[in-house]
C-alpha positions as CSV (number, residue, x, y, z in Angstrom):
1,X,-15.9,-40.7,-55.1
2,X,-18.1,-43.5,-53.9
3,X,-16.1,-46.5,-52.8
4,X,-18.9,-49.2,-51.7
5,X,-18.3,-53.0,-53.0
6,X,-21.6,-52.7,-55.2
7,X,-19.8,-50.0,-56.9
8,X,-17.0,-51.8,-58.1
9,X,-18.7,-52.2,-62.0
10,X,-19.3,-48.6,-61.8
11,X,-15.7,-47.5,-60.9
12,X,-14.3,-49.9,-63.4
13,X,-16.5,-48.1,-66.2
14,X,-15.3,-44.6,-64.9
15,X,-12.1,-45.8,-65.7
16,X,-13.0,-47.4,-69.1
17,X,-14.6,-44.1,-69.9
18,X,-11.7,-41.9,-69.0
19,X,-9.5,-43.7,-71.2
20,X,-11.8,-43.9,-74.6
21,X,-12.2,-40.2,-74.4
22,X,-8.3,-39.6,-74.5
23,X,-8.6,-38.0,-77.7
24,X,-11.8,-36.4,-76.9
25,X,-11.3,-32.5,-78.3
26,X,-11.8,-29.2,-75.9
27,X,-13.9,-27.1,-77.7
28,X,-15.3,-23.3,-77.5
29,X,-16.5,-21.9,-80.5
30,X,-18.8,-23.8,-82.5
31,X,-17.3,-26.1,-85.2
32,X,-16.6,-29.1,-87.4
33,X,-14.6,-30.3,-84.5
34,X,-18.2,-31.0,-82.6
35,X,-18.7,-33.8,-85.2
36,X,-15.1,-35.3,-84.7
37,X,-16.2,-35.8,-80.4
38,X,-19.6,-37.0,-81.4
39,X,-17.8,-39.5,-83.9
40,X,-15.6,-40.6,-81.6
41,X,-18.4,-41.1,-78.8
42,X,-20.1,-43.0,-81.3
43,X,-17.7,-45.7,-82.3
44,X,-17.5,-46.1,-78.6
45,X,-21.6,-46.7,-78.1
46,X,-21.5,-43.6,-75.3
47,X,-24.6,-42.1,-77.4
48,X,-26.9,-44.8,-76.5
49,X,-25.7,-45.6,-73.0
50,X,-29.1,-46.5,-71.1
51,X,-31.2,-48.0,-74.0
52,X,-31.3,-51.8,-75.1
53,X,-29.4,-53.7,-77.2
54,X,-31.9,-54.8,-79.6
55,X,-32.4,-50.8,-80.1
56,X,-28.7,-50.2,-80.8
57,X,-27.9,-49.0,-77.3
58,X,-25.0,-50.2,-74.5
59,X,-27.9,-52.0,-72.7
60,X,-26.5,-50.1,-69.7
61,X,-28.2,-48.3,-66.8
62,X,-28.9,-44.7,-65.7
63,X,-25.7,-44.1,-63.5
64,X,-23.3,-45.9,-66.2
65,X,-25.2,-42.7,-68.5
66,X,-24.7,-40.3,-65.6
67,X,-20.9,-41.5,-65.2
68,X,-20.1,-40.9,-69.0
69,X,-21.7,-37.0,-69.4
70,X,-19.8,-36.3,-66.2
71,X,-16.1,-37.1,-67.6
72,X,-17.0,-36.1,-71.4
73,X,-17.7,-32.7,-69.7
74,X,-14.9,-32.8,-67.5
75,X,-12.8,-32.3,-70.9
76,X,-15.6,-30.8,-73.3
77,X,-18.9,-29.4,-71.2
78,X,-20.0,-28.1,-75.2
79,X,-19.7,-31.8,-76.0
80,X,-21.4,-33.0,-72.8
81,X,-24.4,-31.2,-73.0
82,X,-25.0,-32.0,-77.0
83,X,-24.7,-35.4,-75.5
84,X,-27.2,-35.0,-72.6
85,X,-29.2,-33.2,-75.0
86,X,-29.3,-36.2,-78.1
87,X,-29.8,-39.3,-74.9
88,X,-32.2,-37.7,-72.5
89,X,-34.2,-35.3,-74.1
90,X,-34.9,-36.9,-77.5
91,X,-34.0,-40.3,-77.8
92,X,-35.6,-41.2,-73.8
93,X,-39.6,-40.1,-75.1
94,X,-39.4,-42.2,-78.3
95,X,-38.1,-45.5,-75.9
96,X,-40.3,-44.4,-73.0
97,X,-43.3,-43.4,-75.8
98,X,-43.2,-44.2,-78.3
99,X,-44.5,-48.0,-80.5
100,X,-42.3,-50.5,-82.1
101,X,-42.5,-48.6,-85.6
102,X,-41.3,-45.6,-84.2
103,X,-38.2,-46.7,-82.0
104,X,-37.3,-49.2,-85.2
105,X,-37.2,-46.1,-87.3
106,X,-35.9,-43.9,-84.7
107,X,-34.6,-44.7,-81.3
108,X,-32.1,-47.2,-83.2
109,X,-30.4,-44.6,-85.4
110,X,-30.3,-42.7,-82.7
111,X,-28.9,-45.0,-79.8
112,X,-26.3,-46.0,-82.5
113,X,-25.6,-42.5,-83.0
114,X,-26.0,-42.6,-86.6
115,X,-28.1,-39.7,-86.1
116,X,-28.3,-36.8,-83.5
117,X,-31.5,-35.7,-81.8
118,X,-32.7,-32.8,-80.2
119,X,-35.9,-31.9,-78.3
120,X,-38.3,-28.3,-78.6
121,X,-39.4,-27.7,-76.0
122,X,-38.9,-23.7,-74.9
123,X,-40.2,-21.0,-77.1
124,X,-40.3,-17.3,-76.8
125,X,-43.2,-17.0,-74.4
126,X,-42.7,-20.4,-72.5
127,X,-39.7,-21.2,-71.0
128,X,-39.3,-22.5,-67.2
129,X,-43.3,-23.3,-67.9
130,X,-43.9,-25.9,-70.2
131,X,-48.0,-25.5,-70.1
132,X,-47.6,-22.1,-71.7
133,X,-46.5,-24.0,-74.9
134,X,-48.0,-22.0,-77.8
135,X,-46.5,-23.9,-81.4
136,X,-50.0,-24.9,-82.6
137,X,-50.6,-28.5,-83.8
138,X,-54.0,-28.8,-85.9
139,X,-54.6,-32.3,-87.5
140,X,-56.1,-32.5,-90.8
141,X,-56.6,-35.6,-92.7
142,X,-53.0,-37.8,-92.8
143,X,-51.0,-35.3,-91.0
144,X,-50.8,-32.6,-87.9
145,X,-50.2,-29.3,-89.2
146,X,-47.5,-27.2,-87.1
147,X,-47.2,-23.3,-86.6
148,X,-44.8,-21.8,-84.3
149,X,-41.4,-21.1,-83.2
150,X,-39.0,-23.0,-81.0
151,X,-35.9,-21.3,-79.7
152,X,-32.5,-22.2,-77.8
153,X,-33.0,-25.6,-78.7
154,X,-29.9,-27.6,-78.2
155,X,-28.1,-29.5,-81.1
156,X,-30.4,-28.1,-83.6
157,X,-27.4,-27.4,-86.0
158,X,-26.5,-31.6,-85.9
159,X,-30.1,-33.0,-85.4
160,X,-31.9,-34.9,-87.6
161,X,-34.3,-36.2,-85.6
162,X,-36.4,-33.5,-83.6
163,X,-39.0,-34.6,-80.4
164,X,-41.8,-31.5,-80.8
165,X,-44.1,-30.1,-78.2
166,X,-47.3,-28.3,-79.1
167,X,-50.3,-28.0,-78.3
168,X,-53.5,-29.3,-79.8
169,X,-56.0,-26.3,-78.1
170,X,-54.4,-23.5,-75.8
171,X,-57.6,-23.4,-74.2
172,X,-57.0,-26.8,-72.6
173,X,-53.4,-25.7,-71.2
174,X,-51.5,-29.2,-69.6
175,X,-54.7,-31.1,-71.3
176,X,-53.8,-29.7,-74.9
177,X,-50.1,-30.4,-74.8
178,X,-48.8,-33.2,-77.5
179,X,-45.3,-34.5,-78.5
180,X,-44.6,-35.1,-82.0
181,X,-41.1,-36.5,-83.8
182,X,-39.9,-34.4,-86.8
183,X,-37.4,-35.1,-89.0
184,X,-35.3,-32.1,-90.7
185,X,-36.3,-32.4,-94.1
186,X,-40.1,-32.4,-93.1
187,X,-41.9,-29.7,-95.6
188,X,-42.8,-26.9,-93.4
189,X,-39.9,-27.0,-90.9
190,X,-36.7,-25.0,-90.9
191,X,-33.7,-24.1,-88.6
192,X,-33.4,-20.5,-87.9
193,X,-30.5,-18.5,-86.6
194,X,-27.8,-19.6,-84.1
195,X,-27.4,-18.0,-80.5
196,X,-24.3,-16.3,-79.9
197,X,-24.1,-17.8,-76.7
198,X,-21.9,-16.8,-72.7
199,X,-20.9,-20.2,-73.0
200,X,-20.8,-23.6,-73.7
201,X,-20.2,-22.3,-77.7
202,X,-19.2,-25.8,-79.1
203,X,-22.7,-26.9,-78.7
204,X,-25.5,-25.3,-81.3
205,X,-28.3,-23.6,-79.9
206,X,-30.9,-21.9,-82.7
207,X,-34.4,-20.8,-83.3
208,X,-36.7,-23.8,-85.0
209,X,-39.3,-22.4,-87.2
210,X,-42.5,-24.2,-87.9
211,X,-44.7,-22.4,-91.2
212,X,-47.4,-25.1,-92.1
213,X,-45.1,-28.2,-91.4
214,X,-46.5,-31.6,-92.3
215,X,-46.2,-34.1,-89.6
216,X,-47.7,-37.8,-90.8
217,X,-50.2,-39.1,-88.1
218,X,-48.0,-41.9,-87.5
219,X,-45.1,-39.3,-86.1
220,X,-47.7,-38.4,-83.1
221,X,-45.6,-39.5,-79.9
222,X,-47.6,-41.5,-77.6
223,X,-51.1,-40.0,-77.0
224,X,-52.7,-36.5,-77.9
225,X,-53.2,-34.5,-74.8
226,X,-51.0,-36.6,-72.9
227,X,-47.6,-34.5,-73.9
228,X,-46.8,-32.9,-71.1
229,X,-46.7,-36.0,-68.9
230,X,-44.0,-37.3,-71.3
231,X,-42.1,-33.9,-70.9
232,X,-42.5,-33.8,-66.9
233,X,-40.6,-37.4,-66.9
234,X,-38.3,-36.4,-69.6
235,X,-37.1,-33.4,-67.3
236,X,-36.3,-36.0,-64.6
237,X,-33.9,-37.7,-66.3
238,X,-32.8,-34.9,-68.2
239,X,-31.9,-33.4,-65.4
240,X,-29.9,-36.2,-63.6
241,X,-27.9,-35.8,-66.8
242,X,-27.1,-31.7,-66.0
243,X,-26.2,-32.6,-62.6
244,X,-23.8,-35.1,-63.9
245,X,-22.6,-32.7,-66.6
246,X,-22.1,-29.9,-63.3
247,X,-20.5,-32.1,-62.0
248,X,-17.4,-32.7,-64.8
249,X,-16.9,-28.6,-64.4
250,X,-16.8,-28.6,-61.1
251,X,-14.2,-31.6,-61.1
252,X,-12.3,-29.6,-63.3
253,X,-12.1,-26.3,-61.9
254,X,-11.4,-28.6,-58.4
255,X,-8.3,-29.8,-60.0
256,X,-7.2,-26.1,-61.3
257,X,-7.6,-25.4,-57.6
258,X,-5.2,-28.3,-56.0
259,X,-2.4,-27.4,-59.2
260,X,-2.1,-24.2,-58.1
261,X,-1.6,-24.7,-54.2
262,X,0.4,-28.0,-55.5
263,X,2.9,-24.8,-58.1
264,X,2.6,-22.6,-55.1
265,X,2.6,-24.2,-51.8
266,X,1.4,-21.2,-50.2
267,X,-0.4,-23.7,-47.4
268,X,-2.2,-21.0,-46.4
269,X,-5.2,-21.9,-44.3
270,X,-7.4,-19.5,-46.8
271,X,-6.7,-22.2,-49.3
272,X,-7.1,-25.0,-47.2
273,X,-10.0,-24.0,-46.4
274,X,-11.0,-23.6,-50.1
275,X,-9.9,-26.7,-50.9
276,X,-11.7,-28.7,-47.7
277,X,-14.9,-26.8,-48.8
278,X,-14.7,-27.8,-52.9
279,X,-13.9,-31.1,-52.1
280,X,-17.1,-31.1,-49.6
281,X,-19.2,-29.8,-52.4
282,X,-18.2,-32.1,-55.0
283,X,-18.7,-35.2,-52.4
284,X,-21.9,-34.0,-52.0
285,X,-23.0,-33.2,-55.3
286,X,-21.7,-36.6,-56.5
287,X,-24.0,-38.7,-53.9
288,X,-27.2,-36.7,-55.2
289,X,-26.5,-37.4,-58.5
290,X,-25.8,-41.0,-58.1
291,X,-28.0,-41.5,-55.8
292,X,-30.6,-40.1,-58.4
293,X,-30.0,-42.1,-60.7
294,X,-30.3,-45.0,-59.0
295,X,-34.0,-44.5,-58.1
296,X,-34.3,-44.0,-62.1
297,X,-32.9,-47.7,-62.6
298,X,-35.6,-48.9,-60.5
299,X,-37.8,-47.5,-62.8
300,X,-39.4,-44.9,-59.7
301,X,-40.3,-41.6,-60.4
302,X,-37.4,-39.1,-59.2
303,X,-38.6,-35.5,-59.1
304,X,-37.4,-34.5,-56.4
305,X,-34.1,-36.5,-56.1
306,X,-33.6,-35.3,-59.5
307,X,-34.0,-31.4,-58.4
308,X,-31.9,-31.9,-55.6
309,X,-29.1,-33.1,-57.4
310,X,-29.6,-30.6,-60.5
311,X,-29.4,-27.6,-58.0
312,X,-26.8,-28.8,-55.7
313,X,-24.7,-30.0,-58.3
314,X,-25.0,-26.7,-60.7
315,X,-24.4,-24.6,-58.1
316,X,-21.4,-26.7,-56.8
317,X,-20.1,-26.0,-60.1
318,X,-20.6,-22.8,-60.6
319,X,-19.1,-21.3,-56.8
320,X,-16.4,-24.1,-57.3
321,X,-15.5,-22.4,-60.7
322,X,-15.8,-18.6,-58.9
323,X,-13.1,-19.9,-56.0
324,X,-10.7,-21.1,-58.7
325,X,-11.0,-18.0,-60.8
326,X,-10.1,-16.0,-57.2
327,X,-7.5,-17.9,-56.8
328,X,-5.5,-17.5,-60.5
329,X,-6.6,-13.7,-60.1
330,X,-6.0,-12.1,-63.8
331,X,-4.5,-15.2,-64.9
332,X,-7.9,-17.1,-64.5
333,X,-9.8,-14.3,-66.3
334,X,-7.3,-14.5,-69.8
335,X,-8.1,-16.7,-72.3
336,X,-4.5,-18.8,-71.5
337,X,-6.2,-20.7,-68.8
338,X,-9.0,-22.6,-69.8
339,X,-10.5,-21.6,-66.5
340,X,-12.7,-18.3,-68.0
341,X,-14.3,-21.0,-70.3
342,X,-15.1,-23.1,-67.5
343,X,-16.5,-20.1,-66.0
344,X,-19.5,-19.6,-68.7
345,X,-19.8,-23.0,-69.6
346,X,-21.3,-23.4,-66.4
347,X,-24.4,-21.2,-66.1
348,X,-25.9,-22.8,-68.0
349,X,-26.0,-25.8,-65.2
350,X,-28.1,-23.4,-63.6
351,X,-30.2,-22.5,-66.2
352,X,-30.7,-26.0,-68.4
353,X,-33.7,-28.2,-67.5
354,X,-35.5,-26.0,-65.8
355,X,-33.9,-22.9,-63.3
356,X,-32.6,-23.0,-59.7
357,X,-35.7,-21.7,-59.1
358,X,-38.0,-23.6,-60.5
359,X,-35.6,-26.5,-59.0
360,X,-36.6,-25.5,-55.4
361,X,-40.5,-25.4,-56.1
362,X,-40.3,-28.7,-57.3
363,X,-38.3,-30.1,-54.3
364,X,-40.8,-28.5,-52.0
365,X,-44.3,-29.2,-53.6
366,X,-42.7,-32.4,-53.1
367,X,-41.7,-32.3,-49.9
368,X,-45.2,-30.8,-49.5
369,X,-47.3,-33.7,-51.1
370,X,-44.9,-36.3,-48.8
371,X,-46.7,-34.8,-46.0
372,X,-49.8,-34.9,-46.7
């Protein structure tokens, strides 16, 4: 954990966090319980951690947000990721996007948590790329007509208030692509089936189904052609908030790890090792992500920060989670020990806001373009 002087508010939160989420619930399967967490988080202003006062939010900054998805998935990942999902990916476009009539109606119900958001991004056909967007938006008249299917859209079961990507003409690819906000009871727009998911199964993930939805003109987000712009910076913060959210597993599993040389005392130099390695990783992983969201207070642009931390910080979580699994043997694969849960909660760290993959061609087109 850092330790400098000018972290000193930070720490204090950490600790201020850690005790409001005492009676934060562990869940798996999907259930009312979700609602109880999200309650809870919301009587405590932890859905509307980066965004202003006068819009219902903590007025606090992008590493106080960072801080709190990292312990609320250190208990709950289900829970941290519906949170990640509700502050980064729908309420940041509106506040970053979107005019005075919109936040008033929306960013404030939503940085109050009085409502949940999601965003739709991925579809069938376009997944890591966000140009091959295919859910056709035609205006006619009043409103933008939507056609077109979303799918693994986080809290869609919960959300009332949706952020939208289509596109205008496919023909124009990044040129075409516009953001839209949706509300659930819009005519035209319906939630389809529920994934049955590896894990993080607390959290709702389901198809989004668009036949002839009516969106009023004033709903457009921002400008027409100028959506995928808003989606590229959305992803940066969105994915300062996954490393942050890898980051509470890997903490976890960490901890698994010291009980069980702590129950044993083998003080085996295997396990040492282990142990001097995970704690290495986490070190690491926790720099990257603070250090990324950092540059985001100063209002910079943080592509590749924010990939390096994403990637760093998913993986960390994911071999830290393999190691302690290795460790318990067939005690860490039973359902007894949370640790199996940990396990498949964390792919998706890998997988949410864009791949390890496409995480490394960020980092070096921008490593690249530095050089230039």
């Amino acid at each position: 954990m850092l330790k400098l002087n000018n972290f000193k508010k930070y720490l204090e939160f950490q600790e201020e966090v850690k005790e409001n989420l005492k009676n934060l619930k562990e869940l798996d399967d999907h259930s009312p319980l979700l609602k109880e967490n999200l309650n809870l988080l919301k009587e405590k202003g932890y859905l509307g951690v980066p965004y202003p006062k006068e819009y219902g939010g903590l007025g606090l900054d992008y590493l106080h947000y960072a801080i709190v998805i990292e312990e609320i998935s250190q208990i709950c990942p289900s829970t941290g990721l519906a949170v990640a999902a509700h502050t980064s990916l729908c309420a940041f476009p509106i506040f970053k996007y979107g005019n005075e009539e919109q936040k008033r109606k929306y960013l404030i119900p939503l940085a109050k948590g009085e409502k949940i958001g999601a965003m739709g991004l991925t579809e069938p056909n376009a997944g890591s790329d966000a140009s091959a967007i295919e859910l056709k938006a035609k205006k006619n008249n009043n409103f933008y007509i939507l056609n077109g299917t979303k799918r693994y859209i986080t809290n869609s079961a919960e959300a009332e208030i949706f952020v939208i990507i289509g596109t205008l003409d496919k023909t124009l690819g990044k040129r075409g692509i516009t953001a839209f906000i949706i509300e659930r009871n819009f005519k035209g727009f319906n939630i389809g089936k529920e994934e049955d998911k590896l894990g993080v199964r607390g959290s709702s993930t389901c198809e989004l189904i668009f036949e002839d939805c009516l969106c009023p003109k004033e709903n457009l987000l921002g400008k027409e052609g100028e959506g995928y712009k808003y989606i590229m910076e959305t992803l940066d913060g969105g994915r300062i908030s996954i490393a942050a959210f890898s980051l509470g597993i890997a903490k976890r599993a960490y901890q698994k790890i010291i009980e069980w040389e702590k129950k044993n005392e083998t003080k085996s130099e295997i396990v040492y090792k282990i142990i001097a390695e995970c704690d290495t990783l986490i070190e690491s992983a926790t720099l990257l992500t603070y250090y990324s969201a950092l540059l985001k207070n100063q209002g910079e642009r943080a592509d590749k920060e924010s990939a390096n931390a994403k990637l760093y910080a998913s993986e960390t979580a994911m071999k830290i989670c393999d190691y302690a699994l290795s460790l318990y043997g067939y005690y860490g694969i039973s359902k007894e020990l949370e640790l199996e849960k940990f396990f498949r909660d964390a792919k998706i760290c890998e997988i949410g806001e864009g791949t390890s993959e496409i995480m490394k061609l960020i980092i070096a087109k921008e490593v690249l373009k530095n050089l230039k």
